[in-house]
N, C-alpha and C positions, 0 to 999 in steps of 0.2 A: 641546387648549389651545394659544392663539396663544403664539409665542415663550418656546417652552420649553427651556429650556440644553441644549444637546448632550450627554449622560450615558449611559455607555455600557450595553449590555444587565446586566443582573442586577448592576452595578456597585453596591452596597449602602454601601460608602461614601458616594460620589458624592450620594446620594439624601438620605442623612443628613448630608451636610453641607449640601442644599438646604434639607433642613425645619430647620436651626441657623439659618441665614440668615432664614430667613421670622421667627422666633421669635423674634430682633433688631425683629422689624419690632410685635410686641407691647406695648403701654405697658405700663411699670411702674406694679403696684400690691402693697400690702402683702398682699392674700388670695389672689393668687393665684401660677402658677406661668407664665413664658413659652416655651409649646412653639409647635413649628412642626409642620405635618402635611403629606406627598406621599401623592397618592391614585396611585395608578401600574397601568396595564395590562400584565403582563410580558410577553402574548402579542407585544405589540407594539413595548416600550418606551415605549409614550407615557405623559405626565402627564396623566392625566381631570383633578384637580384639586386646589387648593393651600388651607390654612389657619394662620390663629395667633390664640393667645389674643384673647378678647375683637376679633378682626376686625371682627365682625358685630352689630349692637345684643344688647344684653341680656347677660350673665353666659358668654358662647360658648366654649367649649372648641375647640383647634384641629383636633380629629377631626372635630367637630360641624360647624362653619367648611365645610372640605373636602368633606363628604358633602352638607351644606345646598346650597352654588355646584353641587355638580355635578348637584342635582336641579333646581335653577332654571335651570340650561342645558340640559337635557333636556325642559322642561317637565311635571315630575312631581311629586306631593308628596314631602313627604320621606321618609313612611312608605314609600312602594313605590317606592325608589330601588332598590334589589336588583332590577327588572324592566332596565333601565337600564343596570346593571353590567354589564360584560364579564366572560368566566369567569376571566379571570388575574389580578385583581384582587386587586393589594397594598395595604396601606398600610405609610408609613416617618411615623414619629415619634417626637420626641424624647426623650418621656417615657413610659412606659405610662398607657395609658386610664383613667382615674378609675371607678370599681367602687361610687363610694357620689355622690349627689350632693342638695343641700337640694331642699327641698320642691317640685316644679314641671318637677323637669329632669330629664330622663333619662340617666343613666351613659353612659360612652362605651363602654363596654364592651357595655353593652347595643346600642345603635344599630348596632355592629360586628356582632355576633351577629345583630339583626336583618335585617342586608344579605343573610344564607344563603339561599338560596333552591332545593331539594333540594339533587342533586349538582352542578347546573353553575356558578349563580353565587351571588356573593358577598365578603364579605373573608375568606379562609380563611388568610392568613399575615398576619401584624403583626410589621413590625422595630422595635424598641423601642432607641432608644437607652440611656436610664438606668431604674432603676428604684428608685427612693427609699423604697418603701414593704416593711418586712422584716416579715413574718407576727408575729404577737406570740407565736405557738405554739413561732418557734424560735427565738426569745430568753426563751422560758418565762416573760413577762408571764403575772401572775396577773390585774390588772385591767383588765380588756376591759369592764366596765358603765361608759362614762364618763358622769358626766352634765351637760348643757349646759342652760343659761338659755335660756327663749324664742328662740327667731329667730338661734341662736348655732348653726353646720354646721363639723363639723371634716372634715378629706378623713381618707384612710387614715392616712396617716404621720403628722399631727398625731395622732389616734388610739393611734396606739405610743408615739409619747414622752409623751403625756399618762400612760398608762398604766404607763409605764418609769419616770417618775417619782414619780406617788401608791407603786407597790412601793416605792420607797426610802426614798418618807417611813416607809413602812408598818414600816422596819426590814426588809426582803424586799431587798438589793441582790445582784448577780450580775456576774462579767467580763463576760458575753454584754449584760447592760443596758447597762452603764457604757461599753461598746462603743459604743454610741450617741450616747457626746459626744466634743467634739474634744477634743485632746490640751492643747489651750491652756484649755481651757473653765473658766469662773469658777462656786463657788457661792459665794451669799452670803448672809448671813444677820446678826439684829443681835448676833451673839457671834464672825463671822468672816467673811474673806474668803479663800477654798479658791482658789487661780491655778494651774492643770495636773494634769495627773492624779495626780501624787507628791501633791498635797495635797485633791483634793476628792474622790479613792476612799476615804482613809482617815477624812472625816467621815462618808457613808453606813454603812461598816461598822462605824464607833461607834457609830453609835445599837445596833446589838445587842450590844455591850459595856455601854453606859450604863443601859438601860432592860430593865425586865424584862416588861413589857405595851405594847404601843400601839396602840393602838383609834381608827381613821378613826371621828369622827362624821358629817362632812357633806364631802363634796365636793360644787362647780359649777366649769365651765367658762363665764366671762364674755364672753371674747374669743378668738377663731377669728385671729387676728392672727398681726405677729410681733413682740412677743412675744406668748404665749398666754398671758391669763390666768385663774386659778383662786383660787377662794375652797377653803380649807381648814381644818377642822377635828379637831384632833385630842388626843387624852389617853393622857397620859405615865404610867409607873410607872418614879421611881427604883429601879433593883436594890439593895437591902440594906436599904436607909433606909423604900421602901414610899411615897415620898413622891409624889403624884401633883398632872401640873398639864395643866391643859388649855388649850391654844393657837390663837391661830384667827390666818391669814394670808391672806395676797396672796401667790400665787404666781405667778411671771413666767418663761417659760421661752422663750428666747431663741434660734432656731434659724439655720444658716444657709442659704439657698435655694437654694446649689449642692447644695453634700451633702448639706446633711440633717441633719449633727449636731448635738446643740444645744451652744449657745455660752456659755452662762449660764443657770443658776438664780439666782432671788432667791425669798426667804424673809421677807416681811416681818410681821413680827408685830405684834398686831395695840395691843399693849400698855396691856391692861385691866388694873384692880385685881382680881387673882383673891384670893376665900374673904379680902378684908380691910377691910371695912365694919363699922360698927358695927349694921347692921340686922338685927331678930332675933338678936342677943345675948341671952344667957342672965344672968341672976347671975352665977350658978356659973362661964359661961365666963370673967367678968370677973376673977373670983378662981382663976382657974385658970391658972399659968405658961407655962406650954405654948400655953395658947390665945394669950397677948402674943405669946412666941416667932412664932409664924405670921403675927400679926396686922404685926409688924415686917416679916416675912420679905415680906408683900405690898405694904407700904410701898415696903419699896427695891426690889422688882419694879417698879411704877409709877414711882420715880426712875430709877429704870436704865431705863426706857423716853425721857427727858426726858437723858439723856446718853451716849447708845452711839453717836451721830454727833459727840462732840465730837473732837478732837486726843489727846485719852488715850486716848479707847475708841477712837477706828480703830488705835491701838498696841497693845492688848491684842487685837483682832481679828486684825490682823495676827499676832501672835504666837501666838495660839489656833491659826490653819493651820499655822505649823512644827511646835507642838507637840505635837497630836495624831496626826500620821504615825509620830511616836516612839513612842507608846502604842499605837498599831492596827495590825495589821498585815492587809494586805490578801493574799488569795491569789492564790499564782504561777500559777496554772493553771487551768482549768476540773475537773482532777480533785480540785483541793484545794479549790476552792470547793466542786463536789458534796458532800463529807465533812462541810462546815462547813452543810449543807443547802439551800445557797443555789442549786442546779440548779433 
């Protein structure tokens, strides 16, 4: 490769901070992430070849980038670039190789693995700068089935906190999830606005104070975005009362692209007349006290829909998040949370 920065042998820094540099060179866009990839021959020191996001037409990953130039200056396809390779063949990138990719495109990972070609060549070491994406197995995510709308590709890590979160609506919260947002991070919802972890741990861990059943009806994943969004549905049982309400939202989950954490939940509800229409009415319910009682109670549900964004209710939302920290208590520890069954 013509004019390639002086960088000293196995100097692994040096390398990673080339492919930082190239990764700069990537346009911003909302779907994806900007890495930078060094293809590198250690036998020799030299740089075979350079990539970053989206370089190259089409949807390009910067491993992909790298491997594609260095087969088009060898005059080979892309498949049988591993003839091509040198045996000392590194690559340095920024991120770790994407492992899942939409319909059409081959993982980087995979294409890595492809370059093996018996013992002699191939890419047999990969320096990974960051690595964003935390197995769901050891953060004890129980929901790993996500499911997405048509033409809607989550990568890994959107994957986890999608998943990190349906467990919390699910009343399923854990240190090791909650691990996963920043410490400034907002939830919000139309009964509060939760600002740092002193206050939006202790509304997950109320719902299983609050609720004695919650049953996921439907999830979809709408947007691959950032924010991500999710359609949710789900059915409540007050504990003591038996009183059950069923809610359906727009979930927004807001992450950020350095780290990783997410930065905000919103919770928006979807504020329907639930069980308080006159239709299919009974007699009997009509003369029945109880059935009024309910009938009112979905009344002001529908009002309180029509006033939770005024100057009183963001003062009562606000007040809802100091207040429930006082009543919930969230655990100090990963041992105390295992007790409370939350491992």
């Amino acid at each position: 490769m013509d004019n390639s920065p002086q960088i000293a042998p196995l100097d692994h820094l040096g390398y990673m901070r080339l492919a930082l540099s190239l990764a700069e060179n990537s346009p911003p866009k909302p779907t994806n992430y900007r890495v930078g990839a060094v293809l590198v021959d250690e036998g020799t020191n030299q740089i075979l070849s350079t990539g970053f996001t989206l370089e190259l037409p089409g949807n390009t990953h910067a491993e992909q980038c790298a491997l594609r130039k260095y087969s088009s200056a060898k005059n080979v396809p892309e498949e049988a670039v591993a003839s091509v390779l040198p045996t000392q063949t590194v690559l340095y990138t920024t991120m770790e190789p994407c492992q899942t990719r939409s319909a059409g495109n081959t993982p980087c990972v995979e294409r890595i693995l492809g370059t093996i070609s018996g013992e002699d060549r191939g890419i047999k070491t990969v320096y990974v700068g960051l690595t964003l994406r935390v197995a769901g197995s050891d953060l004890g995510i129980e929901t790993t089935n996500i499911k997405t709308a048509s033409g809607v590709s989550l990568d890994e890590h959107q994957k986890t906190l999608v998943g990190s979160v349906l467990d919390l609506f699910a009343g399923r919260p854990s240190l090791k999830k909650l691990s996963l947002w920043d410490d400034d991070g907002v939830f919000e919802d139309n009964i509060t606005i939760a600002t740092g972890r002193k206050q939006f741990e202790p509304q997950w861990y109320g719902l299983q104070t609050a609720f004695s059943e919650i049953e996921r009806l439907h999830h979809e994943v709408v947007s691959a975005g950032n924010p991500i969004g999710m359609d949710l549905k789900t059915r409540y049982v007050t504990k003591g009362v038996s009183k059950e309400q069923t809610i359906e939202s727009r979930i927004n989950i807001f992450y950020d692209k350095d780290t990783g954490k997410i930065t905000k939940v919103q919770d928006k509800w979807g504020g329907e007349l639930p069980d308080s229409s006159f239709k299919n009415v009974s007699v009997e319910q009509l003369f029945n006290p109880w059935w009024w009682v309910h009938y009112a109670e979905g009344w002001a549900w529908w009002l309180w829909s029509f006033t939770w964004d005024t100057w009183w209710w963001q003062a009562m939302r606000n007040l809802n998040s100091v207040s429930v920290p006082k009543m919930v208590s969230v655990p100090k520890n990963d041992e105390e949370d295992a007790k409370r069954g939350n491992q």
